[in-house]
C-alpha positions as a LaTeX table, in Angstrom:
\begin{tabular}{lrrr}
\hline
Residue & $x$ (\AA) & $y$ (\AA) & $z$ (\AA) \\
\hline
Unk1 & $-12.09$ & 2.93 & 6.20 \\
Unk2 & $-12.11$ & $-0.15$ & 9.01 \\
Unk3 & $-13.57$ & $-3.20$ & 6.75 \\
Unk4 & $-11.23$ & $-4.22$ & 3.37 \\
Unk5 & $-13.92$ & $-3.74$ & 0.85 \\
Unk6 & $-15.47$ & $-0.51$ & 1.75 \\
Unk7 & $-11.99$ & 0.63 & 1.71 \\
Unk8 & $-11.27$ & $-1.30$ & $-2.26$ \\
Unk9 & $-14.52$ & 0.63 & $-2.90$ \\
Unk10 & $-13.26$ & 4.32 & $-1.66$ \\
Unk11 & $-10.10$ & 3.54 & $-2.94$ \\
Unk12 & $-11.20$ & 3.16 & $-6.50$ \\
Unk13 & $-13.98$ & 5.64 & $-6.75$ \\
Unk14 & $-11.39$ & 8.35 & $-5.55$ \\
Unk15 & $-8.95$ & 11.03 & $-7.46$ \\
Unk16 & $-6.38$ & 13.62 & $-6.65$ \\
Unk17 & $-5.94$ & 14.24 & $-2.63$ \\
Unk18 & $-8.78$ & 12.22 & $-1.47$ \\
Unk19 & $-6.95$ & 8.97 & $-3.40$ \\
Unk20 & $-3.77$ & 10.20 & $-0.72$ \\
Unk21 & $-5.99$ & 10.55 & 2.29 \\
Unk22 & $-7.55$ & 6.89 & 1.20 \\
Unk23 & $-4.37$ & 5.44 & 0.60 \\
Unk24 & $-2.91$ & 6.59 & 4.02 \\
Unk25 & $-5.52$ & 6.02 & 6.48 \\
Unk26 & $-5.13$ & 2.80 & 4.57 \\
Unk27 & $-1.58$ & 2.16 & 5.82 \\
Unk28 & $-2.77$ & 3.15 & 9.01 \\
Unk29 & $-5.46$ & 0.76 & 9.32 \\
Unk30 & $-2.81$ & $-2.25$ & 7.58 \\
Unk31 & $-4.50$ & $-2.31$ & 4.31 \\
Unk32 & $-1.74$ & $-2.08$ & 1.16 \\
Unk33 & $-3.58$ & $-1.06$ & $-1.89$ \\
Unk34 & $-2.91$ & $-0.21$ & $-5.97$ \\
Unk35 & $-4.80$ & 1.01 & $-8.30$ \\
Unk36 & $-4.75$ & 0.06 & $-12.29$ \\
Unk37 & $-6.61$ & 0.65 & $-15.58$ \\
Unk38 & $-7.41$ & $-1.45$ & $-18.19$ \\
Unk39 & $-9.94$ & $-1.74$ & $-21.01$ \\
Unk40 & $-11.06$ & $-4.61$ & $-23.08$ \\
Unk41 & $-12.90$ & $-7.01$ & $-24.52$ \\
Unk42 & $-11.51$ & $-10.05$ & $-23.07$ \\
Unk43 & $-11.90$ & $-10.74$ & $-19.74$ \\
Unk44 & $-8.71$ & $-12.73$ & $-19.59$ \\
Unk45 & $-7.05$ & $-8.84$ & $-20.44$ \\
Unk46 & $-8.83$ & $-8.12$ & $-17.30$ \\
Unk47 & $-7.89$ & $-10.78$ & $-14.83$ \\
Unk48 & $-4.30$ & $-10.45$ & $-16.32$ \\
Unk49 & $-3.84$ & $-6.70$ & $-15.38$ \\
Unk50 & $-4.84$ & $-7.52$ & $-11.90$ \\
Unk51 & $-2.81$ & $-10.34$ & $-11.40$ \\
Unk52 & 0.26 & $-8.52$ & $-13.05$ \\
Unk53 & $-0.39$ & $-5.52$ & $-10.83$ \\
Unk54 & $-0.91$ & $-7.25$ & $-7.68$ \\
Unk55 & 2.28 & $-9.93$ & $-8.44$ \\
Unk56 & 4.48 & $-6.43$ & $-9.26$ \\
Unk57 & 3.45 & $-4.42$ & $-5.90$ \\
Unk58 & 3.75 & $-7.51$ & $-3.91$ \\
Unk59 & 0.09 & $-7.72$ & $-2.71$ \\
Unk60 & 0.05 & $-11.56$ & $-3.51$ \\
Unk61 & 2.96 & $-13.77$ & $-3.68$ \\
Unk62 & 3.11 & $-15.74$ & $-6.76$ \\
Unk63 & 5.93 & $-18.23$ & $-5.34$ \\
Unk64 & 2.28 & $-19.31$ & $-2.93$ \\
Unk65 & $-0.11$ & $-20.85$ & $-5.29$ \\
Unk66 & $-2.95$ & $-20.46$ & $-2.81$ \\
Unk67 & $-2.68$ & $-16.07$ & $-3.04$ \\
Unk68 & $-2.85$ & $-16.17$ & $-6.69$ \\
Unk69 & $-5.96$ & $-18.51$ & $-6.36$ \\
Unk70 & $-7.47$ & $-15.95$ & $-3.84$ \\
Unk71 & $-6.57$ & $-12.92$ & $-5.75$ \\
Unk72 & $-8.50$ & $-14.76$ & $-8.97$ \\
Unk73 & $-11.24$ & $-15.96$ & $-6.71$ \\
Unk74 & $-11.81$ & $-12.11$ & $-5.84$ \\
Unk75 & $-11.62$ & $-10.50$ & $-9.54$ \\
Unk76 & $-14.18$ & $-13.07$ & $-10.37$ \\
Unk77 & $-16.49$ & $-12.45$ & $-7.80$ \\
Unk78 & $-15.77$ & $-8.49$ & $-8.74$ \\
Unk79 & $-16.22$ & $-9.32$ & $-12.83$ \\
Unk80 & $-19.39$ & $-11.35$ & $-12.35$ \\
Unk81 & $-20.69$ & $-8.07$ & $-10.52$ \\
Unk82 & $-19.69$ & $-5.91$ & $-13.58$ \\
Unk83 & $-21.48$ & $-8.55$ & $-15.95$ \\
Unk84 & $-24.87$ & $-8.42$ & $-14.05$ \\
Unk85 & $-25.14$ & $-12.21$ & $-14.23$ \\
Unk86 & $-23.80$ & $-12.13$ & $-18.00$ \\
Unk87 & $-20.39$ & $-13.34$ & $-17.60$ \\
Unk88 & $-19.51$ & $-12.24$ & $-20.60$ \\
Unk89 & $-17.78$ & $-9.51$ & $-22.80$ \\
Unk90 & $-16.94$ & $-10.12$ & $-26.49$ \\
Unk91 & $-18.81$ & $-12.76$ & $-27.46$ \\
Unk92 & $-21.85$ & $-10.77$ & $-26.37$ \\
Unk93 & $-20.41$ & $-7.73$ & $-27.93$ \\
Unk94 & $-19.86$ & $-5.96$ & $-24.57$ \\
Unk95 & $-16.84$ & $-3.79$ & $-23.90$ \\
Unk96 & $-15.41$ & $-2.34$ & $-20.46$ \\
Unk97 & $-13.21$ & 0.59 & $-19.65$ \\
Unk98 & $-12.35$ & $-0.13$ & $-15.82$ \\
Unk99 & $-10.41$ & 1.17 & $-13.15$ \\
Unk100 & $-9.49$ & $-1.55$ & $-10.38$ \\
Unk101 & $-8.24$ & $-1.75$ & $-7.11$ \\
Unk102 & $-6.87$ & $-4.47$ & $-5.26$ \\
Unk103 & $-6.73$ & $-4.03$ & $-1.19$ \\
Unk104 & $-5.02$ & $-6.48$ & 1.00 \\
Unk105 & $-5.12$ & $-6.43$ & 4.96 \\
Unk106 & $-7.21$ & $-7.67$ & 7.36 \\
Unk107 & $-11.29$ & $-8.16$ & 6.65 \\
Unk108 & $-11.52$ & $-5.27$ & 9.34 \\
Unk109 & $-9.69$ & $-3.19$ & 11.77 \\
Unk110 & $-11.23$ & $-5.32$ & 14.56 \\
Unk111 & $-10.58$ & $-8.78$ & 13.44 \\
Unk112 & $-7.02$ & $-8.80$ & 12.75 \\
Unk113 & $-6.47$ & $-12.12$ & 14.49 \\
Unk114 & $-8.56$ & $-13.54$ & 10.86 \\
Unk115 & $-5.64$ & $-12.83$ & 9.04 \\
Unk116 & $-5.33$ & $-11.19$ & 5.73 \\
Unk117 & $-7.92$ & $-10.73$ & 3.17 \\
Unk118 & $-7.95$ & $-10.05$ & $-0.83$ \\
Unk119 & $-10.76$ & $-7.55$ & $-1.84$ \\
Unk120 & $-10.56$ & $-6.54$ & $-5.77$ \\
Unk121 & $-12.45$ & $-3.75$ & $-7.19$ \\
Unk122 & $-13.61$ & $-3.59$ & $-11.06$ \\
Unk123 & $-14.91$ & 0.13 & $-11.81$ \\
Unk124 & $-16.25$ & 1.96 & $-14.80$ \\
Unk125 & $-18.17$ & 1.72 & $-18.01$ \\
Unk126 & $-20.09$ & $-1.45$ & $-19.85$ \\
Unk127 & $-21.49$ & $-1.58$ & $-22.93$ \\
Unk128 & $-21.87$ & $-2.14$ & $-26.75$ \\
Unk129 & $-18.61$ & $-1.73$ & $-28.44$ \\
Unk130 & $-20.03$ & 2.15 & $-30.10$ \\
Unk131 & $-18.54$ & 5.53 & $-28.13$ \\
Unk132 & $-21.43$ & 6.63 & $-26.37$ \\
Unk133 & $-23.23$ & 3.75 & $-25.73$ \\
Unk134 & $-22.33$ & 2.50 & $-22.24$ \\
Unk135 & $-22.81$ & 3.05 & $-18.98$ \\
Unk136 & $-21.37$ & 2.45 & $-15.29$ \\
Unk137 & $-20.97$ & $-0.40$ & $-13.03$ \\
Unk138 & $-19.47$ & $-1.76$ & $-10.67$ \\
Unk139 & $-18.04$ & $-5.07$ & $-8.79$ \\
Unk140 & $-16.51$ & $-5.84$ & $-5.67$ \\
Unk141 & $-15.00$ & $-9.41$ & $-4.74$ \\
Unk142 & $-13.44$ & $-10.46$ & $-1.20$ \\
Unk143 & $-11.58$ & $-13.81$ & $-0.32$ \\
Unk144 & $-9.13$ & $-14.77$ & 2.15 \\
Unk145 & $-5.39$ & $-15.95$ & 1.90 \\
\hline
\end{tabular}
């Protein structure tokens, strides 16, 4: 993983020991990444979870206005790619049960001298609010600090 959102990507579609290979070549590479879930029908549920999670594991520094404005700049980016153009979720009876990432590092292992990035990563199901009835997608959002 050499660019910051292949490596959100890999990050969050992975489980068990290929999550701990991910996460180390990772470190290797300067990329610090989590991992969350959350599920809801309010996006501001959503954007909270990855602001809380990337404010706890010190990926953004909430004391800096500007990293908290990049981190939200990337998760809405990522959202509007879950939402197909529909930025929506409860008022257009939509539901999402999401696992996201959140990488920080440089854009890519070759342009380190750019400085560090922000890539979020919103994973899983979309759909009608009925078991059964959605389906996967995905979104991926990148902005600098």
């Amino acid at each position: 993983m050499e660019q910051i959102g292949r490596t959100a990507i890999m990050f969050a579609l992975s489980q068990g020991t290929m999550e701990e290979q991910i996460r180390l070549e990772a470190a290797e590479n300067g990329f610090t990444l989590l991992k969350g879930r959350v599920g809801s029908m309010s996006s501001e549920k959503i954007f909270a979870a990855v602001e809380t999670a990337a404010a706890r594991e010190n990926l953004i520094r909430k004391e800096l206005y500007r990293e908290t404005h990049a981190l939200y700049h990337a998760a809405l980016d990522a959202f509007a790619g879950i939402c197909r153009g529909q930025v929506g979720l409860g008022s257009m009876l939509r539901t999402v049960g999401l696992i996201f990432t959140v990488a920080r590092g440089p854009r890519s292992v070759e342009q380190r001298e750019d400085g560090d990035w922000i890539a979020v990563v919103l994973y899983g199901t979309i759909g009608a609010p009925v078991k059964g009835f959605e389906h996967e997608t995905i979104g991926l959002g990148v902005n600098h600090l």
